[in-house]
N, C-alpha and C positions, 0 to 999 in steps of 0.2 A: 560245664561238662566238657572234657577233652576228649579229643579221639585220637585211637593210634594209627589212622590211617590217613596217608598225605595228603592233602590237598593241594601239590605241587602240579601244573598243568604238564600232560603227557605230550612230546614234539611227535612230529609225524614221521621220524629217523625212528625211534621209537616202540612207535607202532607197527613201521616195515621191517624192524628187527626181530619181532615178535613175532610176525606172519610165517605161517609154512610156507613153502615154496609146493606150486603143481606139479604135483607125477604127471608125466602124460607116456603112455606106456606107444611104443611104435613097432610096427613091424620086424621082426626079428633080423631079416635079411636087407634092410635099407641102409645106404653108406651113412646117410645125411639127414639134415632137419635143417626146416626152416622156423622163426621164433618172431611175431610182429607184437608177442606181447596179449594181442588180443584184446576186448574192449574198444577198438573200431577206431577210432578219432583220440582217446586214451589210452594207448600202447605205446608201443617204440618203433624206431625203424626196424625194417626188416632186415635180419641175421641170420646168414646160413651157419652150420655146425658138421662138423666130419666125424665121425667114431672114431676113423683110424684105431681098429681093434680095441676100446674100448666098448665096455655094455651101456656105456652114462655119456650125455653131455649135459653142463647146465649152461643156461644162458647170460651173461654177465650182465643185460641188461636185468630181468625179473625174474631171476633166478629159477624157474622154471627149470625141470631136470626132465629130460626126454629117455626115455628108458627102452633100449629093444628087449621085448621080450614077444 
């Protein structure tokens, strides 16, 4: 018996390509954000982020999108 579905092993590029990225909504009135990732010991370094009149920033390390609202 055949089946149509792969059995090709999934890379973990992959699986992080398929993940949504967190909303995390932030006070309306704040210039900035700070981004460590989160997860404690499995995160990333810490990254500050400016609005500079945008409503969005995302983080280029885990894409994480910071939202004033």
């Amino acid at each position: 018996m055949t089946s149509s579905a792969s059995s090709a092993p999934v890379s973990a590029d992959q699986h992080l390509s398929e993940r949504t990225p967190d909303v995390i909504a932030v006070d309306p009135h704040c210039s900035g954000v700070k981004c460590d990732g989160g997860d404690g010991a499995l995160g990333h370094p810490v990254v500050y982020y400016v609005f500079d009149g945008c409503d969005h920033v995302e983080c280029k390390y885990c894409d994480r999108i910071f939202v004033r609202r």
